[in-house]
KEZA-660151 format. One record per residue (C-alpha): x, y, z; residue in three letters. Coordinates in steps of 0.5 Angstrom, whole numbers, m for minus. Example, Ala and Ser with C-alpha at 12.3 -4.5 7.8 and 13.67 -1.06 7.14 Angstrom:
2
SITE      xx      yy      zz   residuo
SITE      25      m9      16       ALA
SITE      27      m2      14       SER
This chain:
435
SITE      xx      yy      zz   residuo
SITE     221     141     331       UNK
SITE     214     139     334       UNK
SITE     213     146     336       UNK
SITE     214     148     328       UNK
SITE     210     143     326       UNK
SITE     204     145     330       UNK
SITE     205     152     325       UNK
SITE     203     148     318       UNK
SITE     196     151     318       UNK
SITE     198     158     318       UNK
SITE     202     157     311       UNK
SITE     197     155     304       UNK
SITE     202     153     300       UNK
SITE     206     148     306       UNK
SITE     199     145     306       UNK
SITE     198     145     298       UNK
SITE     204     141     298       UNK
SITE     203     136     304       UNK
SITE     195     135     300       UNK
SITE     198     135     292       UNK
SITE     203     129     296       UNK
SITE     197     125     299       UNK
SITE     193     125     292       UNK
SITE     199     122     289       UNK
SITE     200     117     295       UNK
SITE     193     115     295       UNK
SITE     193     114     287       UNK
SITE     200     109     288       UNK
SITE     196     105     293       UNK
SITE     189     105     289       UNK
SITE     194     103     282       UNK
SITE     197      98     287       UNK
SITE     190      94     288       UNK
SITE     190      94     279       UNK
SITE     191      86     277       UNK
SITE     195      85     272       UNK
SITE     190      81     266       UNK
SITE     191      74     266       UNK
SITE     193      72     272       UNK
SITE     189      68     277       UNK
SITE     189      72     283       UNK
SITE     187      66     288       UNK
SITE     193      61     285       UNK
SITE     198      67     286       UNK
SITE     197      69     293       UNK
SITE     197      62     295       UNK
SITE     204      61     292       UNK
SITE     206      67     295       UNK
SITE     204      65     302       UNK
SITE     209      59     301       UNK
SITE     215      64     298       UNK
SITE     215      68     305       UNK
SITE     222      70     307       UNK
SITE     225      69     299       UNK
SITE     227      74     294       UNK
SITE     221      75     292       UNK
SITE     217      76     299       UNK
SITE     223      82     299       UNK
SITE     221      85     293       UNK
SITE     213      85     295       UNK
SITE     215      89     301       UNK
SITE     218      94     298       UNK
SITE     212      94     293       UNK
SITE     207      95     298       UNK
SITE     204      88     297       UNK
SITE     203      89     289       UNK
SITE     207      84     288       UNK
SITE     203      78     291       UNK
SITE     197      80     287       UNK
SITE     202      82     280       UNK
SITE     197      89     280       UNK
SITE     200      94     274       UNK
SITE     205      97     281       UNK
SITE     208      90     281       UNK
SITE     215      91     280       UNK
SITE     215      98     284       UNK
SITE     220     104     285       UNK
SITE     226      97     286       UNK
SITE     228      98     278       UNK
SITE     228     106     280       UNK
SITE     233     104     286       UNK
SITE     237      99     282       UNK
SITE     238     105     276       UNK
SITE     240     109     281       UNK
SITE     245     105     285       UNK
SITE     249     103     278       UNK
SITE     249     111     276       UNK
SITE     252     112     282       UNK
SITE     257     106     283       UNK
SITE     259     108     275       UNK
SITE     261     114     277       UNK
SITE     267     113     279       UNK
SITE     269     109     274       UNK
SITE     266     113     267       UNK
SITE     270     120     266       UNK
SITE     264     123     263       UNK
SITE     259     121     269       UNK
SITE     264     123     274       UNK
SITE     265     130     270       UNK
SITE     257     130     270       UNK
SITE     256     130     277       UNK
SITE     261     136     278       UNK
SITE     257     140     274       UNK
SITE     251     142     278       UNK
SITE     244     143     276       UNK
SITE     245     141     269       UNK
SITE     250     134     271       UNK
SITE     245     133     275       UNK
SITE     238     133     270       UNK
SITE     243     129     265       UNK
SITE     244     125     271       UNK
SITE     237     125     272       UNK
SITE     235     123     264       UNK
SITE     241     117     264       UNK
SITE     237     114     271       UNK
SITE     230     114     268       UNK
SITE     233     111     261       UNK
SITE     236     105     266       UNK
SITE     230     104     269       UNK
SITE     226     103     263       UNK
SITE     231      98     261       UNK
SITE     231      95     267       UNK
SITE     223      94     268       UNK
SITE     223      92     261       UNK
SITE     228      86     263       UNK
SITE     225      84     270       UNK
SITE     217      85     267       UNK
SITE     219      79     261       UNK
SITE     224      74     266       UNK
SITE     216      75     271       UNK
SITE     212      74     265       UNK
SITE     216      69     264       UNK
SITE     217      65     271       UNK
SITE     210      66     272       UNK
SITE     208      62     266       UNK
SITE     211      56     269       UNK
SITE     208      56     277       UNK
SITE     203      53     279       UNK
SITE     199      54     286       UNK
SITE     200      49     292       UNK
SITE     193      46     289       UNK
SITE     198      45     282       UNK
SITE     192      51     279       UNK
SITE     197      54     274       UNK
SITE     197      62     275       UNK
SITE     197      64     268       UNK
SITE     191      62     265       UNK
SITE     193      63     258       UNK
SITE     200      62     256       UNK
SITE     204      64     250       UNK
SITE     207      71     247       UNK
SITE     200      75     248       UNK
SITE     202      74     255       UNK
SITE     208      76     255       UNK
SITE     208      82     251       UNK
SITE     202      85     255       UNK
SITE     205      83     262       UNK
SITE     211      86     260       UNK
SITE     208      93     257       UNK
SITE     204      93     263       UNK
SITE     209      93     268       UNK
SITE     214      97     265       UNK
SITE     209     103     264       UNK
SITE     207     102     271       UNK
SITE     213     102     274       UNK
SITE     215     109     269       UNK
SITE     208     112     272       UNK
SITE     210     111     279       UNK
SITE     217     114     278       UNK
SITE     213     120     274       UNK
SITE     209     120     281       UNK
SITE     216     120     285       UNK
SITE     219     126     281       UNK
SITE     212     130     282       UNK
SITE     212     129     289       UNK
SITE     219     131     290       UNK
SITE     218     137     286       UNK
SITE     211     139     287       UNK
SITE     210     136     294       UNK
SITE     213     136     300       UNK
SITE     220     132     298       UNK
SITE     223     126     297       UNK
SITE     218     123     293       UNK
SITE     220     116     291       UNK
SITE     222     114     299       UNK
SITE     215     116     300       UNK
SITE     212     112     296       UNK
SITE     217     106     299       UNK
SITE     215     109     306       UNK
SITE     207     108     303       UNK
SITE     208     101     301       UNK
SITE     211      98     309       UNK
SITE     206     104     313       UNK
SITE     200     100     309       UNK
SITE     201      93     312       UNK
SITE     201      96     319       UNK
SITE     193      96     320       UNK
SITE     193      89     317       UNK
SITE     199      87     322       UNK
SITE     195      91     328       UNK
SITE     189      87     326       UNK
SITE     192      80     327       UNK
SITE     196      82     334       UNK
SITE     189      84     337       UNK
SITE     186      77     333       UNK
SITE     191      74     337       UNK
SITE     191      77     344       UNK
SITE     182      76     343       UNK
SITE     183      68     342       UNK
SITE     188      67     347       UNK
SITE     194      66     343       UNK
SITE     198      72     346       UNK
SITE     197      75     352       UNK
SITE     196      83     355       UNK
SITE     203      83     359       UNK
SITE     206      80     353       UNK
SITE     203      85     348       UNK
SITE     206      91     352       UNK
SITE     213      89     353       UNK
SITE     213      89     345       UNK
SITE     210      94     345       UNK
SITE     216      98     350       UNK
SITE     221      93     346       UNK
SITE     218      97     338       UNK
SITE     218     103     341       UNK
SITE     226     102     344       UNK
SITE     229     100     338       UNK
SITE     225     107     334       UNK
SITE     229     111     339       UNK
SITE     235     107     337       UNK
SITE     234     108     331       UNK
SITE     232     116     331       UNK
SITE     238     116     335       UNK
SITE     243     114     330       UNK
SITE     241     116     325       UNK
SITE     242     123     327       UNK
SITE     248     122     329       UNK
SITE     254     125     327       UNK
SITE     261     127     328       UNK
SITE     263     134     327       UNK
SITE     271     135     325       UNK
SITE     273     142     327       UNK
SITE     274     147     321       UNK
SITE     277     153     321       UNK
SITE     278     158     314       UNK
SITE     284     163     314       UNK
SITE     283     170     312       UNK
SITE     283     172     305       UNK
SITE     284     178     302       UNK
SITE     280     178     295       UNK
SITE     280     186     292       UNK
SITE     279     191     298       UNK
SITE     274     186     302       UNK
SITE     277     181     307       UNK
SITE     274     173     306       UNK
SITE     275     167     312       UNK
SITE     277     167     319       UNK
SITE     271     163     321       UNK
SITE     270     156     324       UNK
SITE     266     150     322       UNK
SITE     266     144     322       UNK
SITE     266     137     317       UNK
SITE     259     133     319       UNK
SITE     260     126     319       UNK
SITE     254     121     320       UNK
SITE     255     115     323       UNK
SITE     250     112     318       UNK
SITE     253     114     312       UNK
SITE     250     109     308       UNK
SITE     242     108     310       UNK
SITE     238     102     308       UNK
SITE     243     101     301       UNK
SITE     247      95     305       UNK
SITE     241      91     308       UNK
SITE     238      91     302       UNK
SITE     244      89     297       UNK
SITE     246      83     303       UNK
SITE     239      81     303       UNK
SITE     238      81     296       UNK
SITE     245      77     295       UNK
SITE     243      72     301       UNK
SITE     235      71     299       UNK
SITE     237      69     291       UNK
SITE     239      62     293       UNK
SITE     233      61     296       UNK
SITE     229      64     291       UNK
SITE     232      59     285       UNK
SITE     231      53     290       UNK
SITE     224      55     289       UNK
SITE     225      52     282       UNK
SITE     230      46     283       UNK
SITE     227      41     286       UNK
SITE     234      37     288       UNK
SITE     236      35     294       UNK
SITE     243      38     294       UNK
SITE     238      45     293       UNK
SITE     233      44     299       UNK
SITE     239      43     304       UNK
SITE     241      51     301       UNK
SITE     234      53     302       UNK
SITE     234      50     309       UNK
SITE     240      54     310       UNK
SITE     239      60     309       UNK
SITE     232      61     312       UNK
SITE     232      68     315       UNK
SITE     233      65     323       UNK
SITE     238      60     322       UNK
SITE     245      62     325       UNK
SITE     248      61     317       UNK
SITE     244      66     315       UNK
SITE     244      70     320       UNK
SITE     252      71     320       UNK
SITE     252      72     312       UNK
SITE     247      78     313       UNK
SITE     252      81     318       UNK
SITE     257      80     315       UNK
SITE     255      82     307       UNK
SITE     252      88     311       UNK
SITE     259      90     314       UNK
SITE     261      90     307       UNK
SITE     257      94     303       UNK
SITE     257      99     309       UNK
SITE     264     101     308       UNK
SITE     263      99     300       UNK
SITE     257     104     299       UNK
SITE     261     109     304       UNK
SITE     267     109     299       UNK
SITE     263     110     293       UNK
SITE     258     116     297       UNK
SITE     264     120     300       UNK
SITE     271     122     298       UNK
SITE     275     124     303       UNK
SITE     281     126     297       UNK
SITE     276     130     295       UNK
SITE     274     134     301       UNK
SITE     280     136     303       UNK
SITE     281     139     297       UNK
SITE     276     143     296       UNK
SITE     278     145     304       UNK
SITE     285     147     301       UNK
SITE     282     151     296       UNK
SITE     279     155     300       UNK
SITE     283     156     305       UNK
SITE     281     151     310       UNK
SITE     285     146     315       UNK
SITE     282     142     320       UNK
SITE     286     145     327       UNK
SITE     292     140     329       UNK
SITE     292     137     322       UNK
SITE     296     139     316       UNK
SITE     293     141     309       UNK
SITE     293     135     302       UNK
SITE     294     129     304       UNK
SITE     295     128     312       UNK
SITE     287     131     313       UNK
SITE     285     126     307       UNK
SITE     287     120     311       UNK
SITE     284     124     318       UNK
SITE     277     125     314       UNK
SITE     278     117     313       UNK
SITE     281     114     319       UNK
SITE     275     118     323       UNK
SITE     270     115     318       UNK
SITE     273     108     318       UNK
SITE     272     107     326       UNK
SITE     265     111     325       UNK
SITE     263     106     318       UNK
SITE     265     101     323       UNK
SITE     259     103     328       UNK
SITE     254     104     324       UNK
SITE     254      97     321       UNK
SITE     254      95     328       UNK
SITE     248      98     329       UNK
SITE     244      97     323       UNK
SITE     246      89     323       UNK
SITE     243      89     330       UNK
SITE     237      93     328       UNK
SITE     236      88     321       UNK
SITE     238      82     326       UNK
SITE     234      82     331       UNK
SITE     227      82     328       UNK
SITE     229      74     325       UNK
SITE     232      73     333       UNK
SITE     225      75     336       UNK
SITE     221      71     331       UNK
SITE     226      64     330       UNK
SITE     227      64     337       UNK
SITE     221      67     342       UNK
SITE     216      66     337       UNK
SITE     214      74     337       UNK
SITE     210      77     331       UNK
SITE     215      83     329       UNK
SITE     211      85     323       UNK
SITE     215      90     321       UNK
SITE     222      87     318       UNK
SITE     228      91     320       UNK
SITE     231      93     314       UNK
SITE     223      96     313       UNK
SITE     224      99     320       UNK
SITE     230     103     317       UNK
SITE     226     105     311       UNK
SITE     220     108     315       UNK
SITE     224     112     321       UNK
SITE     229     114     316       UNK
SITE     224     118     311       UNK
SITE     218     120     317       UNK
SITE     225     125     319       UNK
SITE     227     126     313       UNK
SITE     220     128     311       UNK
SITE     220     132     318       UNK
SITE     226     136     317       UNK
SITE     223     139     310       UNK
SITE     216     141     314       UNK
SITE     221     144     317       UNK
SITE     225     148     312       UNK
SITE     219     150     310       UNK
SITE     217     153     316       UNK
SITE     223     156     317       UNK
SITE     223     159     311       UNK
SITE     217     162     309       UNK
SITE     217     165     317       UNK
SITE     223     170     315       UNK
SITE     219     175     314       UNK
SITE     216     175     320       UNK
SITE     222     175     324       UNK
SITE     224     181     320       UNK
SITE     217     185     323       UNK
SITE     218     184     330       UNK
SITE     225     188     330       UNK
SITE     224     195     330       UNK
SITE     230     199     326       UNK
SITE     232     206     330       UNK
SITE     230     211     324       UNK
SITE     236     216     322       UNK
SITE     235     223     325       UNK
């Protein structure tokens, strides 16, 4: 891959794509520094430095720190993520979606449409209910944030988060579109990777005063370095089910007879469990913010990131939601369907029924494995912080999102190499000419 990458420089539209994705990114940074008026930046800055490890400092990670500053990007590509995952879960529910995600292309525009409608309706929701809490937060200091309250505020925080968050899912369309792929992982891949000066700033900050000595330094940064290489690991890892197609005869051509296999990924799921676990768990800590009772405080005790409760809730609710979001994405029913209608038969396994509960069996023990390893991943920042005191800047969950869309986005350099390098394959074979 490495070798392919070293050739962009010799195709003009790869590097026209990779330039016109850099522009947008840049645009989305710029937009991510554009405060909302009438917010009291200092006051809201110094009340989320008290929020961190809540919902909120979740949701500000996400929006590469927009959220901290309430800039025009506040709300982020979350309310896009959250449409998406709904359409996704109301599939199997809804005949009309379920027949619409059959339909190809065209499903998939309608789809599309349905997903930008939800995120618009969604954004116009949480942009009133922040508009709203905002109103009635106040910085350690007791400076309100708002500086005038009322529904002049409201309306504009509203109209303004809504728009912005509808430009960056224009700006994602485009960079999918026009650009190099998978535009709106960029955005959240753009989002995490901008902290990282800031974060390498403040660990050489610590090793200058003492605080952090050199060898300590290095064992992180073997330990960082290992746990990428976990990650790239498994997440291109998968399990290949042998298929083999029986011959055909269609008219007078003859069709079949080869031998694939059934691609299963060990990860199926992605970062979807950690972020709904992380969600779920951090919403109480999130509202004991606004409640003060004593019954409260002691949930939000609890529930710090570090502390064995949360802790094993995080696993527990990761596990689940991998065997749930593998569910809703892959239907073995289905595959050994389409398998049967064409011919294909997993060798040793009988066709229909019996190769839907193969496909499910080997998907189980390989769901099972992959929450294993994403709960070790998200679990072991919290350990290291709670416990050795080590400044893991990067949590988990961000780890997942920046290794996972570095590859994905490596794999569509790659495809474009290897499709624009057709021709040249074709000019070094000579074909004999007829005599």
């Amino acid at each position: 891959m490495l070798d392919g990458l070293k050739n962009i420089g010799k195709i003009p539209e790869l590097q026209r794509r990779i330039l016109y994705s850099f522009l947008l990114l840049a645009v989305y940074r710029i937009g991510a520094h554009v405060p909302t008026p009438g917010i009291d930046t200092a006051a809201l800055a110094a009340y989320f430095e008290q929020a961190k490890g809540s919902l909120l400092g979740f949701f500000d990670m996400f929006a590469g720190g927009a959220l901290s500053n309430l800039s025009v990007f506040a709300l982020g590509i979350m309310p896009y993520i959250s449409a998406s995952i709904i359409l996704q879960l109301l599939t199997i529910a809804i005949p009309h979606l379920e027949r619409l995600s059959k339909e190809g292309e065209a499903g998939r525009r309608k789809i599309t449409q349905y997903t930008r409608y939800g995120t618009v309706i969604l954004s116009l929701i949480q942009g009133f209910g922040i508009s709203v809490g905002l109103e009635n937060m106040a910085g350690p200091t007791g400076a309100s944030i708002v500086m005038e309250p009322g529904w002049n505020f409201r309306l504009m925080t509203v109209i303004t988060l809504t728009a912005g968050t509808a430009f960056i899912m224009w700006l994602g369309e485009q960079i999918t579109e026009k650009g190099i792929g998978n535009g709106i992982s960029l955005i959240i891949f753009a989002g995490i990777v901008c902290r990282g000066p800031a974060a390498i700033y403040q660990t050489f900050s610590l090793l200058s005063a003492g605080e952090m000595g050199i060898f300590f330094i290095v064992i992180l940064s073997v330990m960082m370095i290992a746990v990428v290489g976990v990650i790239v690991f498994m997440e291109s890892g998968q399990r290949r089910i042998p298929v083999q197609y029986a011959k055909r005869v269609v008219g007078r051509k003859m069709y079949g007879g080869q031998t694939t296999h059934l691609p299963l990924k060990v990860n199926t799921s992605g970062v979807i469990p950690p972020i709904f676990a992380s969600s779920i768990i951090m919403f109480p800590a999130t509202i004991a913010n606004f409640i003060d009772h004593p019954w409260m405080k002691a949930v939000s005790d609890a529930l710090v990131p570090g502390r064995w409760m949360y802790e094993s809730l995080y696993v527990a609710f990761i596990i689940f939601f991998c065997y749930f979001y593998t569910a809703v994405v892959f239907n073995p029913t289905d595959v050994s369907d389409n398998m049967k209608k064409y011919g294909g038969y997993v060798p040793g396994i009988r066709p229909g029924k019996k190769t839907a509960e193969y496909i499910d069996d080997v998907l189980s023990k390989l769901t099972f494995s992959g929450a294993l390893y994403v709960s070790a991943v998200c679990v072991l920042p919290s350990i290291l912080i709670s416990y050795f005191n080590v400044p893991f800047y990067f949590g988990g969950t961000a780890l997942l999102i920046v290794v996972g869309v570095a590859l994905d986005t490596a794999g569509q350099i790659e495809t474009h190499l290897l499709t624009r390098q057709y021709e040249g394959f074709m000019k070094k074979g000579r074909i004999a000419k007829r005599r």
